[in-house]
C-alpha positions, 0 to 999 in steps of 0.5 A, a space after each residue: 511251592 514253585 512261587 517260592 522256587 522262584 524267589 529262591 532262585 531270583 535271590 541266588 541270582 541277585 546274591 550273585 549280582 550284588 557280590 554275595 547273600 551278605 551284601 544282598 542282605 544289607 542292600 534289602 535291609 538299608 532299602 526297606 528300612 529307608 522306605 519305612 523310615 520314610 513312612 506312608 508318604 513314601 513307601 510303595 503301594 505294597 500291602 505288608 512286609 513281604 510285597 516290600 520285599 518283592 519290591 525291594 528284590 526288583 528294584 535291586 534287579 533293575 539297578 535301581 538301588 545299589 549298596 556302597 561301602 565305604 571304602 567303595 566311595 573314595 575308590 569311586 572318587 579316585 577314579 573320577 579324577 
């Protein structure tokens, strides 16, 4: 019951790093559907859907994967000019 606990609490934490469970949500779904898309070549060495999530989790953790919304991208151009 403690493993769960704690992926409960990194998921509260990661929903508060992303800016809530509805973007979270998206950024996990967009990263694992990508990963699946792509096939066997491509996806991790993880055994089934749940160690993809972990995966997935701990890569939004270390900044690896990032959602952006639309909006966001012409925000980011207009900064950078």
């Amino acid at each position: 019951m403690a493993k769960n606990e704690t992926e409960e609490e990194k998921v509260e934490m990661l929903s508060s790093k992303v800016g809530g469970r509805f973007r979270l949500t998206a950024l996990v779904q967009k990263q694992m559907a990508q990963y699946i898309k792509g096939g066997r070549t491509f996806m991790p060495d993880v055994r089934n859907l749940d160690e993809l999530f972990r995966y997935v989790l701990d890569e939004i953790d270390e900044d690896k994967v990032q959602l952006k919304l639309p909006g966001e991208e012409e925000e980011e151009q207009e900064q950078l000019e």
